[in-house]
VODOFI-704984 format. One record per residue: residue number from 1; x, y, z of N, C-alpha, C in turn. Coordinates in pm, 1 decimal. Layout:
residues N
+-----+----------+----------+----------+----------+----------+----------+----------+----------+----------+
! num !      n.u !      n.v !      n.w !     ca.u !     ca.v !     ca.w !      c.u !      c.v !      c.w !
+-----+----------+----------+----------+----------+----------+----------+----------+----------+----------+
! NUM !        X !        Y !        Z !        X !        Y !        Z !        X !        Y !        Z !
...
+-----+----------+----------+----------+----------+----------+----------+----------+----------+----------+
This chain:
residues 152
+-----+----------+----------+----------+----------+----------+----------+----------+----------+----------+
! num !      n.u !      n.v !      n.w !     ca.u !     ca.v !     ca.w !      c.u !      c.v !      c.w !
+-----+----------+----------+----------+----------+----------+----------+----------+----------+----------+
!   1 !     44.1 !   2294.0 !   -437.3 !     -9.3 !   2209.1 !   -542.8 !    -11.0 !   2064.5 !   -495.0 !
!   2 !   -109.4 !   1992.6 !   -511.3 !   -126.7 !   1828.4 !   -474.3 !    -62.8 !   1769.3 !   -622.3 !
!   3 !    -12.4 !   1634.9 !   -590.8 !     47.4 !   1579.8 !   -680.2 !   -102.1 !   1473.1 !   -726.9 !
!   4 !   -180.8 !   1420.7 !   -627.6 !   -275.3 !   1351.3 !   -640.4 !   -409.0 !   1447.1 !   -548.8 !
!   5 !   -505.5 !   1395.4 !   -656.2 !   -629.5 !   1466.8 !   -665.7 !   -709.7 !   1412.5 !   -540.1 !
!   6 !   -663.8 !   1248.2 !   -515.6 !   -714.2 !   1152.5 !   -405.9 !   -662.2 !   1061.4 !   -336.9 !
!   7 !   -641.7 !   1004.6 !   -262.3 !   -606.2 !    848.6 !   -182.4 !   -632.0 !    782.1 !   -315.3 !
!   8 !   -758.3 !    765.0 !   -374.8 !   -797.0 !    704.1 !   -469.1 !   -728.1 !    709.0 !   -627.6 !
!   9 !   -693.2 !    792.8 !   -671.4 !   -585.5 !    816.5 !   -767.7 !   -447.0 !    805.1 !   -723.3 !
!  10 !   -405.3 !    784.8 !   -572.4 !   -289.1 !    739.5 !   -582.7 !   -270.2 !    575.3 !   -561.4 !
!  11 !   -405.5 !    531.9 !   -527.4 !   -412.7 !    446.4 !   -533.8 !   -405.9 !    322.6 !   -689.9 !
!  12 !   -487.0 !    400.2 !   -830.5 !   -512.9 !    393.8 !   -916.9 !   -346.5 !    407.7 !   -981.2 !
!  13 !   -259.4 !    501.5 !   -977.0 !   -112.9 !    470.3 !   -978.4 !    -33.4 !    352.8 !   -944.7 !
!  14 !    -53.5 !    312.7 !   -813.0 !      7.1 !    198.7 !   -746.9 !    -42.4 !     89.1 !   -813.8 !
!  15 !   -164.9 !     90.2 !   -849.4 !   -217.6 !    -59.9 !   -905.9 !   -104.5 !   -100.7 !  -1014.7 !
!  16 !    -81.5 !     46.8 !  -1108.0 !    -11.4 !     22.5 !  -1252.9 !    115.1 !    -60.5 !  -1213.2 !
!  17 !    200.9 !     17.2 !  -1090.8 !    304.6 !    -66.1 !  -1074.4 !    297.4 !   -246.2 !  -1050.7 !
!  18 !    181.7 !   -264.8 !  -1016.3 !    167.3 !   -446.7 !   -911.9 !     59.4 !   -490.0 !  -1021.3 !
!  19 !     70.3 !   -473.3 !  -1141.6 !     -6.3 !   -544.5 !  -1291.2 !    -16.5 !   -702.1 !  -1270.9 !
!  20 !    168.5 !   -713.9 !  -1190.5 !    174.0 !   -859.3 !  -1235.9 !     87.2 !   -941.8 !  -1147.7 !
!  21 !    -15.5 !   -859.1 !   -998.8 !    -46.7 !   -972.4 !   -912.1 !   -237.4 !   -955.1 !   -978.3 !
!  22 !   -264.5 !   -861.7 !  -1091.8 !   -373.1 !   -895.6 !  -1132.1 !   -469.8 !  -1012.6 !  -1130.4 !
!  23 !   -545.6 !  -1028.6 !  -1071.4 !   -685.1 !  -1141.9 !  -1060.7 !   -565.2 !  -1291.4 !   -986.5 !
!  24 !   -482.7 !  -1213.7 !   -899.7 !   -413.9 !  -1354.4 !   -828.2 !   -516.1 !  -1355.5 !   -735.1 !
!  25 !   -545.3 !  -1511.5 !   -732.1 !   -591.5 !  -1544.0 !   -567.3 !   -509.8 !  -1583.9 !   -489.8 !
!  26 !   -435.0 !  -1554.7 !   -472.4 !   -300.0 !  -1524.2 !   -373.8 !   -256.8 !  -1431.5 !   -333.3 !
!  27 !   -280.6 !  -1315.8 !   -399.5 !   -262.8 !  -1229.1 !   -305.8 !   -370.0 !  -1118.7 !   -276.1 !
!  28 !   -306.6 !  -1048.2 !   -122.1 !   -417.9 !  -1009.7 !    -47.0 !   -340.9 !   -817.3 !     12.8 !
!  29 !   -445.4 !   -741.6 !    -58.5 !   -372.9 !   -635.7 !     19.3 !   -471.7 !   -574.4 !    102.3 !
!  30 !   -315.9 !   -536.3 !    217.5 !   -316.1 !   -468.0 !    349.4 !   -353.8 !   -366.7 !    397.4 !
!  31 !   -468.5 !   -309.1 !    431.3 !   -497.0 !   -171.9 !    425.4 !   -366.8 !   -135.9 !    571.9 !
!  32 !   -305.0 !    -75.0 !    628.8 !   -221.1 !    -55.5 !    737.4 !   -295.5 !     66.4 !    839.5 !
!  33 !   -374.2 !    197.6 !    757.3 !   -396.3 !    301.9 !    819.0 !   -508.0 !    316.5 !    769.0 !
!  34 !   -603.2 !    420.0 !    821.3 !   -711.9 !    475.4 !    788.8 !   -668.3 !    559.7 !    640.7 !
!  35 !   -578.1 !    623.6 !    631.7 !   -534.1 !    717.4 !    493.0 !   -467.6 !    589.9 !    375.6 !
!  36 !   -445.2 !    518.0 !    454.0 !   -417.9 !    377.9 !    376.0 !   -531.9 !    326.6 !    290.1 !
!  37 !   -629.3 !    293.8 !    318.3 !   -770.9 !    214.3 !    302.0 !   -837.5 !    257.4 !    153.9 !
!  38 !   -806.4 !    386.4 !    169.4 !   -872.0 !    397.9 !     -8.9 !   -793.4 !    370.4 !    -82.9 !
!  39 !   -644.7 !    385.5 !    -64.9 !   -551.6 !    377.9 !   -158.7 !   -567.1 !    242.6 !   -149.3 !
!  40 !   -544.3 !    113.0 !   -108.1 !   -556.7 !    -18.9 !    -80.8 !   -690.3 !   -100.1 !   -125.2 !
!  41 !   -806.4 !     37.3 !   -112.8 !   -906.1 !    -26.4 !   -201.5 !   -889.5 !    -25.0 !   -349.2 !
!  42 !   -848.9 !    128.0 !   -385.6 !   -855.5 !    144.7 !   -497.5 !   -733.4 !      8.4 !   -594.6 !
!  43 !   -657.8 !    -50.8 !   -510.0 !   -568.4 !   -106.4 !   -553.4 !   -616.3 !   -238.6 !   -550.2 !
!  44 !   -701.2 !   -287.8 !   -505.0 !   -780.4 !   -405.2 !   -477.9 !   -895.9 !   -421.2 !   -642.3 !
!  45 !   -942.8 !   -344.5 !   -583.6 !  -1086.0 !   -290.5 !   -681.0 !  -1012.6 !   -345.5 !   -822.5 !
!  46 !   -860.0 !   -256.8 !   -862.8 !   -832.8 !   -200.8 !  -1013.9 !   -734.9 !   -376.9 !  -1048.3 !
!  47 !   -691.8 !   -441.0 !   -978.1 !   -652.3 !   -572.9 !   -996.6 !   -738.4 !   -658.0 !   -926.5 !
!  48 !   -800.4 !   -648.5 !   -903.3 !   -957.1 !   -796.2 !   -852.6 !   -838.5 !   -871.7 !   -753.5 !
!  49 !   -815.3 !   -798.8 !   -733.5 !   -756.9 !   -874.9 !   -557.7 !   -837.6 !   -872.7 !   -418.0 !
!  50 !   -806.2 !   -990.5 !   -280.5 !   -846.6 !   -957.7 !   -164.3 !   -792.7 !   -851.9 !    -82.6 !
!  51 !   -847.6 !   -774.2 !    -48.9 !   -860.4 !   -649.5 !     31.6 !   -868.1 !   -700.9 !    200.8 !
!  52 !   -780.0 !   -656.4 !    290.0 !   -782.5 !   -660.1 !    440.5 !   -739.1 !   -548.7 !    490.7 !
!  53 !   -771.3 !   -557.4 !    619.0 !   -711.7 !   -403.1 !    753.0 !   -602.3 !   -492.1 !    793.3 !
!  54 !   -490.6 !   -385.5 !    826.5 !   -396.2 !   -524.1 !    946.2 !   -442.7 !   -560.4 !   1036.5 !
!  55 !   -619.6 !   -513.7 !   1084.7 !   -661.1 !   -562.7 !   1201.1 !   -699.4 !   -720.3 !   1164.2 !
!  56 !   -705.4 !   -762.9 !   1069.4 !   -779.8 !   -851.3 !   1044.3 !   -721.7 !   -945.1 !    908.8 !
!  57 !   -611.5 !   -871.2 !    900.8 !   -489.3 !   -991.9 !    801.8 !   -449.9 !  -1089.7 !    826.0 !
!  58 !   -457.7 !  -1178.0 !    706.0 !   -394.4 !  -1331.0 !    755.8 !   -271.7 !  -1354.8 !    783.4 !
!  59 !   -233.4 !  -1387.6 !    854.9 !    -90.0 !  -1421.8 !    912.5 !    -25.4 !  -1529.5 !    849.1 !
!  60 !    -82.3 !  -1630.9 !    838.8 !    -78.0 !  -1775.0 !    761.1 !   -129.8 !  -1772.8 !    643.1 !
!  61 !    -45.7 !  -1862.6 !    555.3 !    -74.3 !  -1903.0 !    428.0 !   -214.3 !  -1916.9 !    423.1 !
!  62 !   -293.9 !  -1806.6 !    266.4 !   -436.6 !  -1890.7 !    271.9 !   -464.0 !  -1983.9 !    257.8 !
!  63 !   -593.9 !  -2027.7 !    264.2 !   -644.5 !  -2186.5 !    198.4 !   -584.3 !  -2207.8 !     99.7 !
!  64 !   -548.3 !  -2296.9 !     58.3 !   -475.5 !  -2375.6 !    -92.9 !   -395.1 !  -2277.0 !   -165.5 !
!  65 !   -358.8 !  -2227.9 !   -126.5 !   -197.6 !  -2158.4 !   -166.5 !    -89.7 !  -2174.9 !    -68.5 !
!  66 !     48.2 !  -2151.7 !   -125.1 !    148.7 !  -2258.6 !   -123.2 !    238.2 !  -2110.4 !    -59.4 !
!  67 !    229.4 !  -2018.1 !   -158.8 !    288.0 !  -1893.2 !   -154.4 !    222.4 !  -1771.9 !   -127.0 !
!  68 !    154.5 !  -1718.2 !    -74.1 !     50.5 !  -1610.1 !    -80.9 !    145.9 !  -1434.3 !    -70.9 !
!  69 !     94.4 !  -1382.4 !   -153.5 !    180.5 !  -1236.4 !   -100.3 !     66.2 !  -1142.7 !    -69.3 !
!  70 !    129.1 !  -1069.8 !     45.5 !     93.4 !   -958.5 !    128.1 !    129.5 !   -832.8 !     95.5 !
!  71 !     49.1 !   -790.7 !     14.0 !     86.2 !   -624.1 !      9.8 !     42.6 !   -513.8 !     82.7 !
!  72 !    115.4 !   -451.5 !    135.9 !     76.1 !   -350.3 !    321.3 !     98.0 !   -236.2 !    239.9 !
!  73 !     -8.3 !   -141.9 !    259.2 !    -23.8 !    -24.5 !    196.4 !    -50.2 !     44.2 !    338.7 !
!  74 !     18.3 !    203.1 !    302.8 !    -16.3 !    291.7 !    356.8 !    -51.3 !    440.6 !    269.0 !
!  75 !    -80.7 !    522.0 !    321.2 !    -95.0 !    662.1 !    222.1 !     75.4 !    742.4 !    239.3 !
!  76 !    153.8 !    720.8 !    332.1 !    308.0 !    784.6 !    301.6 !    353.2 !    683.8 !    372.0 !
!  77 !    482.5 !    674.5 !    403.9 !    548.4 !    623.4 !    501.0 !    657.4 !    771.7 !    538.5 !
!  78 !    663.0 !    771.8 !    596.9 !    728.0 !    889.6 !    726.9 !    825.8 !    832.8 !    761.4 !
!  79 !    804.8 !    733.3 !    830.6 !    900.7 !    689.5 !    953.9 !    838.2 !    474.2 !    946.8 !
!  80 !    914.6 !    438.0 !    969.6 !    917.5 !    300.3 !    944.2 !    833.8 !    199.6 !   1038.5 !
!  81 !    824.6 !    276.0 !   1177.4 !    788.3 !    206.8 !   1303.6 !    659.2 !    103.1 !   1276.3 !
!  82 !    567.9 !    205.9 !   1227.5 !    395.6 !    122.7 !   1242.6 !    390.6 !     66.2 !   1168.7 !
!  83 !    481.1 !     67.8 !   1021.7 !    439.9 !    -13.8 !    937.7 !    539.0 !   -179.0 !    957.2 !
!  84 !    646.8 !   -183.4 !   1032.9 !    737.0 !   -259.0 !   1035.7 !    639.9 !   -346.3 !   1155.6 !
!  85 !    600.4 !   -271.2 !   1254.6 !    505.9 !   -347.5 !   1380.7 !    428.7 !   -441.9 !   1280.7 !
!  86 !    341.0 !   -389.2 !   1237.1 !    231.5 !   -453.9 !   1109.5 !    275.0 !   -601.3 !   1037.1 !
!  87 !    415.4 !   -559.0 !    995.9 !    460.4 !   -689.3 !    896.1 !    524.4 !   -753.3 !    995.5 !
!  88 !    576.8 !   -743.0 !   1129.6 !    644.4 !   -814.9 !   1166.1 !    547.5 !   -894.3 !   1267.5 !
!  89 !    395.6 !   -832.2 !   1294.8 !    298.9 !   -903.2 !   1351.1 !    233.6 !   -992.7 !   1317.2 !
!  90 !    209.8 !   -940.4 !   1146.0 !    122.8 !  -1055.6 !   1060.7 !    174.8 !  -1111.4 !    998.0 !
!  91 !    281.7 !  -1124.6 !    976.9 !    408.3 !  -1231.7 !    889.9 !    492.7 !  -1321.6 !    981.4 !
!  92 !    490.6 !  -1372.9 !   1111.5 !    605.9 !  -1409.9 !   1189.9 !    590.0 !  -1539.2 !   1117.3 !
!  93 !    516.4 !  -1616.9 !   1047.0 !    548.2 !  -1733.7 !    987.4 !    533.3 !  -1757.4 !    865.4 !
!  94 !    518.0 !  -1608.3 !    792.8 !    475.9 !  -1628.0 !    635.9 !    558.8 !  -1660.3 !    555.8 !
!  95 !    531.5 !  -1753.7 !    434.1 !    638.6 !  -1842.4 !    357.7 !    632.8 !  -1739.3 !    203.4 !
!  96 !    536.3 !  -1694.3 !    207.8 !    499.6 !  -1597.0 !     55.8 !    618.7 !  -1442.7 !     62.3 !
!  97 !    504.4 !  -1379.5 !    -13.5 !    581.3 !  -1264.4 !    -16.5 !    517.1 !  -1173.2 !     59.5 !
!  98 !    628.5 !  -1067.2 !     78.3 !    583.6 !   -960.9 !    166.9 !    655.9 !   -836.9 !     62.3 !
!  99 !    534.7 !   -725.8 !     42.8 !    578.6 !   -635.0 !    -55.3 !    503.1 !   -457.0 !     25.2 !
! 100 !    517.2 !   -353.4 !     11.8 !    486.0 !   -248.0 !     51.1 !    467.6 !   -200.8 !    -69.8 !
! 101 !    329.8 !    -91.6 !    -90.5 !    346.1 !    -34.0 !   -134.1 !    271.3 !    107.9 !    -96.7 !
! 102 !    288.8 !    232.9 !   -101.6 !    292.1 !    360.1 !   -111.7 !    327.8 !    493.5 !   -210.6 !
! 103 !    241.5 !    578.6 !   -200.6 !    277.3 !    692.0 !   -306.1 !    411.3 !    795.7 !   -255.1 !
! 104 !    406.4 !    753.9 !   -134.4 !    492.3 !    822.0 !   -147.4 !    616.5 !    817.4 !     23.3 !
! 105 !    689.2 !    831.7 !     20.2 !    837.7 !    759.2 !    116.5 !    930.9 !    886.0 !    123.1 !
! 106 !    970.9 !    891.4 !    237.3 !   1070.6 !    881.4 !    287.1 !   1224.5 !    845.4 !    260.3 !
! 107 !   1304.1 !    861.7 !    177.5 !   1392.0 !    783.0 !    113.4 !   1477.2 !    704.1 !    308.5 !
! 108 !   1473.8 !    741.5 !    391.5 !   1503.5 !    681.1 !    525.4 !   1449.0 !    598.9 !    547.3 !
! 109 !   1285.3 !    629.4 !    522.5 !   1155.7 !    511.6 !    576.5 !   1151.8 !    408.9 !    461.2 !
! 110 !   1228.4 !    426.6 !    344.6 !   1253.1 !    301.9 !    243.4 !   1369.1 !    222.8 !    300.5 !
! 111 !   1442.9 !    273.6 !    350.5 !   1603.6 !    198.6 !    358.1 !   1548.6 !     80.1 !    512.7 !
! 112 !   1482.5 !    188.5 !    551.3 !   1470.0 !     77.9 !    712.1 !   1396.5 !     26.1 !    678.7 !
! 113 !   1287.4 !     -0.2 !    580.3 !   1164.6 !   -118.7 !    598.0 !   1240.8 !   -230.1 !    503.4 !
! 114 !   1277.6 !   -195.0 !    401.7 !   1311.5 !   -262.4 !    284.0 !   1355.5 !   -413.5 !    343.4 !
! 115 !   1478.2 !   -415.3 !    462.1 !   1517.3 !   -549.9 !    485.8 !   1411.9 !   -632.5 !    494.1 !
! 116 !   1256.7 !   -607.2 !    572.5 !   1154.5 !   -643.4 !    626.3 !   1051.0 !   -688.5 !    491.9 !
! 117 !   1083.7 !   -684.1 !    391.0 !   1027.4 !   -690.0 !    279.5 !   1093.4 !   -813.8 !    153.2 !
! 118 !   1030.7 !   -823.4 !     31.4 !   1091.9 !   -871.9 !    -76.1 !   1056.3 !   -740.1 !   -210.1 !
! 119 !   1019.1 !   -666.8 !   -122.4 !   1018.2 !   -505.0 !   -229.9 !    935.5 !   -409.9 !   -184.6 !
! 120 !    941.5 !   -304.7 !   -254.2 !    868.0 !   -201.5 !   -208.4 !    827.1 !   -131.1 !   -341.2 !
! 121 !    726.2 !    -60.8 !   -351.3 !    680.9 !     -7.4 !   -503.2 !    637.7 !    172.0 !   -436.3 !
! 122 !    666.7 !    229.5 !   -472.1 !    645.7 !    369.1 !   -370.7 !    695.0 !    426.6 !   -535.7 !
! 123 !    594.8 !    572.7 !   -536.9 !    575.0 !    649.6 !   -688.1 !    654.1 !    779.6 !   -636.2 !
! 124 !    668.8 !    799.0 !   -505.3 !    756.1 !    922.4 !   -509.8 !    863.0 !    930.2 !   -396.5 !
! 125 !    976.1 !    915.1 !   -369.5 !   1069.3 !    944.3 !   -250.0 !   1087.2 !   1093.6 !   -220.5 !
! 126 !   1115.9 !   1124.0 !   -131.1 !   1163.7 !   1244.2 !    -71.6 !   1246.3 !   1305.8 !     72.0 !
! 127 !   1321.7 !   1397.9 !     55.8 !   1411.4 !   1373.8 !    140.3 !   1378.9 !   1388.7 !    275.8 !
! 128 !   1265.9 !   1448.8 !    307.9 !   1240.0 !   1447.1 !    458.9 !   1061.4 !   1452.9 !    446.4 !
! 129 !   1024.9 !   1454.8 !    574.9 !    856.9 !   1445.5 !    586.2 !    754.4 !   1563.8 !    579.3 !
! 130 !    865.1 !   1715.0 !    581.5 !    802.8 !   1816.9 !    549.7 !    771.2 !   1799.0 !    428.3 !
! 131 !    801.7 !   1704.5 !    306.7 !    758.7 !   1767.7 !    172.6 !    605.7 !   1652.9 !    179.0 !
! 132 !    582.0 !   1591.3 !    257.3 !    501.8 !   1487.5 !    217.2 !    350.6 !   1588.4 !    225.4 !
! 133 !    325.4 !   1664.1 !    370.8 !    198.6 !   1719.5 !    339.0 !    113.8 !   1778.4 !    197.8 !
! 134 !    204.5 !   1844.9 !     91.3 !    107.8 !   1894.1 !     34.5 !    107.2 !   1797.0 !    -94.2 !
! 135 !    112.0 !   1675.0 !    -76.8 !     68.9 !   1574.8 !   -213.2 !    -51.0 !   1513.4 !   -195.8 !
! 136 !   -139.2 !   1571.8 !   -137.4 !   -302.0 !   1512.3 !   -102.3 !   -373.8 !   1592.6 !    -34.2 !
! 137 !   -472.3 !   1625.4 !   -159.5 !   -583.5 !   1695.7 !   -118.4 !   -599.7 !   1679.0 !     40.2 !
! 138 !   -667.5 !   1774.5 !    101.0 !   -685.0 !   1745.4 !    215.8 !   -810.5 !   1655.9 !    224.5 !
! 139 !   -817.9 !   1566.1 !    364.3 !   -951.1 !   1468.5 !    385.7 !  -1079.9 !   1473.1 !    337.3 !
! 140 !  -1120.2 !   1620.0 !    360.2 !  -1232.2 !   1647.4 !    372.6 !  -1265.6 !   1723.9 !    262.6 !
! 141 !  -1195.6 !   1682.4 !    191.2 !  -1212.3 !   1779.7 !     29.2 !  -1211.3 !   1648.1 !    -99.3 !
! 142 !  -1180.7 !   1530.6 !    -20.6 !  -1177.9 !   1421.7 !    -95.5 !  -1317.3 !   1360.1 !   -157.0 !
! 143 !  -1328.4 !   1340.3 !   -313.6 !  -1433.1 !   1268.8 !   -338.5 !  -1461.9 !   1122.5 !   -280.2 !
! 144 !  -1554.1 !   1078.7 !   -233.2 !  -1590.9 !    971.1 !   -190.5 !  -1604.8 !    874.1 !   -329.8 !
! 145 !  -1600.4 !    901.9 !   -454.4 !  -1585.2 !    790.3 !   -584.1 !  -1466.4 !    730.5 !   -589.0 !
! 146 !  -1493.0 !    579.4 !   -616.3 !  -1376.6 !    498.8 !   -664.5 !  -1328.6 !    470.7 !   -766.4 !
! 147 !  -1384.5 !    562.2 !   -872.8 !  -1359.0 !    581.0 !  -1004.8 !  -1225.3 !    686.3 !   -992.7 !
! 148 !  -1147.4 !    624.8 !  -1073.9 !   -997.5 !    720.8 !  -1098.3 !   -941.1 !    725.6 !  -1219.7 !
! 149 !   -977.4 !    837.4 !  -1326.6 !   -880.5 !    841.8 !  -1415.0 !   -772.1 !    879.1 !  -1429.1 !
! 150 !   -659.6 !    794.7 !  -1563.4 !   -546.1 !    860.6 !  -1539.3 !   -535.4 !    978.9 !  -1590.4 !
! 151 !   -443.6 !   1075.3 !  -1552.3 !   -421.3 !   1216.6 !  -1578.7 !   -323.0 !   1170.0 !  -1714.9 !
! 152 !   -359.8 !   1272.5 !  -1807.9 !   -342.7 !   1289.1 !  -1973.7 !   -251.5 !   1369.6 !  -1974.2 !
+-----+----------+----------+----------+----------+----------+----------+----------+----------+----------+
């Protein structure tokens, strides 16, 4: 059984948690991975926020903000490595915030990123990485719409 129907509905979840950075122009989220990117859109899209790849994230404070926060999305976190490379590449001088969020963790891959952070918002922990495969449809079964309702 999938817990989410899409990248895009777990994405549509995550937004609910990060309400408070709604229509900020300050902050900017991180797509980190390719399985990342819808969830990061959909989270962009549903709070009118800026959307980036870590290929192409700002490192430095934007234009005329003082504080800017960075939210680095991925579709799980597993293991801490790529996503810690990421924040510790595009943040070496950031004065804002640095926040993660994901549907779903690792309760290990929370404990090691967390120092690297000022929070993390993740909708499901679990105790190891075998349980992560079956909470997403597979790729190629995914609707391409960015429309996501919530489940009733």
């Amino acid at each position: 059984m999938n817990i989410f129907n899409s990248r895009q509905e777990a994405g549509f979840w995550l937004a609910e948690g990060l309400q408070e950075y709604r229509g900020s122009k300050t902050t900017t989220v991180v797509a980190v991975s390719e399985g990342g990117m819808a969830i990061a859109a959909e989270i962009a899209r549903i709070l009118n926020i800026a959307l980036s790849t870590a290929a192409t994230a700002p490192a430095k404070a934007l234009p005329g903000t003082a504080n800017p926060t960075l939210v680095f999305v991925d579709d799980n976190l597993i293991e801490s490595h790529a996503l810690a490379t990421a924040i510790q590449q595009l943040t070496p001088t950031h004065q804002g915030t640095v926040l993660v969020a994901t549907p779903i963790a690792t309760l290990e891959a929370v404990a090691d990123i967390t120092p690297l952070t000022d929070g993390v918002c993740c909708l499901y922990l679990v105790d190891n990485h075998a349980e992560i495969e079956p909470w997403y449809t597979p790729p190629h079964a995914e609707s391409a719409g960015p429309t996501v309702s919530p489940r009733t």
